[in-house]
MARMARMI-974476 format. One record per residue (C-alpha): residue in one letter; x, z, y. Coordinates in Angstrom, 1 decimal, decimal comma. Example, Ala and Ser with C-alpha at 12.3 -4.5 7.8 and 13.67 -1.06 7.14 Angstrom:
2
PT  type       x       z       y
PT     A    12,3     7,8    -4,5
PT     S    13,7     7,1    -1,1
//
This chain:
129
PT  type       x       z       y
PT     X     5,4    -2,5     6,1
PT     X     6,3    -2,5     2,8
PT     X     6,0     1,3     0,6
PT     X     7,0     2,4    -2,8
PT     X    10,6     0,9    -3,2
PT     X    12,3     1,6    -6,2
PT     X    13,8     4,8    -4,6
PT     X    11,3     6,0    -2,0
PT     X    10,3     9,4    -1,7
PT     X     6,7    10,8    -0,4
PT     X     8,0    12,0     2,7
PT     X    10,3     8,6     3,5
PT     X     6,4     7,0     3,0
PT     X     4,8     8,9     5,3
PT     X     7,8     8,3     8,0
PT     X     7,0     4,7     7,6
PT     X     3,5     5,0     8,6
PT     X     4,3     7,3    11,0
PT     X     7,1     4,7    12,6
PT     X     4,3     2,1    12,4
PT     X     1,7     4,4    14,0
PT     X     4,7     4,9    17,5
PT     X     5,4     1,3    17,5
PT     X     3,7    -0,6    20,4
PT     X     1,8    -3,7    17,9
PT     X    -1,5    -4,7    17,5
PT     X    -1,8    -4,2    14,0
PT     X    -0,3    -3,3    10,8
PT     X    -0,1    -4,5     7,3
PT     X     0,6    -1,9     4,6
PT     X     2,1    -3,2     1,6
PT     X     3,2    -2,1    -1,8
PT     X     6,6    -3,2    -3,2
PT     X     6,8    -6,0    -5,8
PT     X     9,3    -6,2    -7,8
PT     X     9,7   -10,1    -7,6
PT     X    11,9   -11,8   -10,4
PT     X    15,7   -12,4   -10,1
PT     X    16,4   -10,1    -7,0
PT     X    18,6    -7,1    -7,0
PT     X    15,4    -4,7    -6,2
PT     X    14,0    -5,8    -9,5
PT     X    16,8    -5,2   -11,7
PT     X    16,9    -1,8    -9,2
PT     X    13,1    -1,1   -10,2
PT     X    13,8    -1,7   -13,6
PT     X    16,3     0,7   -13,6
PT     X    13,9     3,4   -11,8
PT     X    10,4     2,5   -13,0
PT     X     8,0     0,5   -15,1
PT     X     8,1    -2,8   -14,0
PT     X     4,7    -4,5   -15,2
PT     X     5,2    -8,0   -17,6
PT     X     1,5    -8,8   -16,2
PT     X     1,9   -11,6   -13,7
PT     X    -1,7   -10,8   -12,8
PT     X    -0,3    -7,7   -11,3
PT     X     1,4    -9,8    -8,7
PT     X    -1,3   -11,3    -7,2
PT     X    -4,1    -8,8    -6,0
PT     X    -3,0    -6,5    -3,3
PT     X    -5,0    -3,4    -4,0
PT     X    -6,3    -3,9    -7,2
PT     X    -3,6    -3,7    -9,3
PT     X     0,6    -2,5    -9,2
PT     X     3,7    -4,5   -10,5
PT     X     5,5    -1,3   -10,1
PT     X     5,5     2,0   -11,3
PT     X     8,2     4,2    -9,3
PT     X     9,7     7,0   -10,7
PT     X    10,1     8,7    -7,7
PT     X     6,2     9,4    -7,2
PT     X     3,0     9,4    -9,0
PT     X     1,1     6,2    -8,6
PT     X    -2,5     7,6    -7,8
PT     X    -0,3     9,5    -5,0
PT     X     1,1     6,4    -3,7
PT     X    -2,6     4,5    -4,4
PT     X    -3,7     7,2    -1,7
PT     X    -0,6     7,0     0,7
PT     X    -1,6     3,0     1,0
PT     X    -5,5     4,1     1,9
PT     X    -4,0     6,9     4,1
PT     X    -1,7     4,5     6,1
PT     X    -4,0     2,2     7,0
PT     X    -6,6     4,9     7,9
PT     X    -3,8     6,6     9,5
PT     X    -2,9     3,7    11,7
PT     X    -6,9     1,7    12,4
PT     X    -8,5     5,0    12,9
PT     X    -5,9     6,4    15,1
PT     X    -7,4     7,1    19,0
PT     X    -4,5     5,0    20,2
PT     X    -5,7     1,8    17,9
PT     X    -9,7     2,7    19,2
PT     X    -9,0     3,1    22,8
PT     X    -7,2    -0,6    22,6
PT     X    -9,8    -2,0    20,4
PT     X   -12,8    -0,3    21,0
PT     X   -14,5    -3,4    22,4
PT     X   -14,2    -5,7    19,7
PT     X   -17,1    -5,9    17,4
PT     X   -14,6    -7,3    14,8
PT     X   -12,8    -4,2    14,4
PT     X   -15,5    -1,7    12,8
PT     X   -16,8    -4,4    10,6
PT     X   -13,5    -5,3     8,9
PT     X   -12,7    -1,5     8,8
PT     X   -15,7    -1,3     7,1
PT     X   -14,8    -4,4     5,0
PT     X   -11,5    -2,9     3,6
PT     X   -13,1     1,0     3,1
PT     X   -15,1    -0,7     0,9
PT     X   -12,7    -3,4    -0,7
PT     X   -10,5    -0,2    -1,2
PT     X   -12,9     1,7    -3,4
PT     X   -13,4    -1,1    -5,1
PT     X   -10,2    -1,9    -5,8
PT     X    -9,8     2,3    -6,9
PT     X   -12,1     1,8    -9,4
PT     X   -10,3    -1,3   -11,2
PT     X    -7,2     0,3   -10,8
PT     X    -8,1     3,3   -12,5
PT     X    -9,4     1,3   -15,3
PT     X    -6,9    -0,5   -16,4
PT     X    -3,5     1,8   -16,0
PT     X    -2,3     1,1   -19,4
PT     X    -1,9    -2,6   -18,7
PT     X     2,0    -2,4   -19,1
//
């Protein structure tokens, strides 16, 4: 699932991860939007945000944001990714189908941590545009 298109709003956001949460899968990816070059959503995001010149921005999933919407704040959509995926891997429907597998805790574990992390380096380098 892909959040923070060029023109999403907060509560389209959380109808995503609430569509992903009803859906009958075994897992979910949460992504944010990148503005990738020579598409009509860039030229779109250009038009509605920041759009970072940093190609390092591209690459790291949670550390860092190609895209600064207009639409919301980014430490509000920084905490919309963390909620969807605590949302949807901590939800009792996810734990009653999973509740067996060791691997489950340990890579929620894994990613709580890698999140925090990634909050930290985030918050450090914001005026990287």
């Amino acid at each position: 699932f892909i959040i923070g298109m060029p023109t999403e709003t907060k509560e389209e956001i959380l109808e995503t991860v609430n569509t992903a949460n009803r859906l009958p899968i075994d897992g979910a990816f949460f992504f944010l939007y990148t503005p990738f070059p020579d598409t009509p959503l860039r030229h779109l995001a250009q038009k509605r945000g920041l759009v970072s010149c940093n190609w390092d921005d591209y690459s790291k999933h949670l550390y860092t944001h190609a895209f600064y919407p207009d639409t919301i704040g980014i430490n509000i959509l920084d905490r919309l990714l963390f909620s969807a995926y605590k949302r949807y891997y901590f939800s009792l429907k996810f734990i009653k189908k999973n509740y067996r597998n060791p691997d489950i805790l340990r890579q929620l574990v894994k990613y709580s941590f890698h999140r925090l992390k990634a909050a930290r380096y985030a918050q450090g380098n914001k005026d990287n545009l």
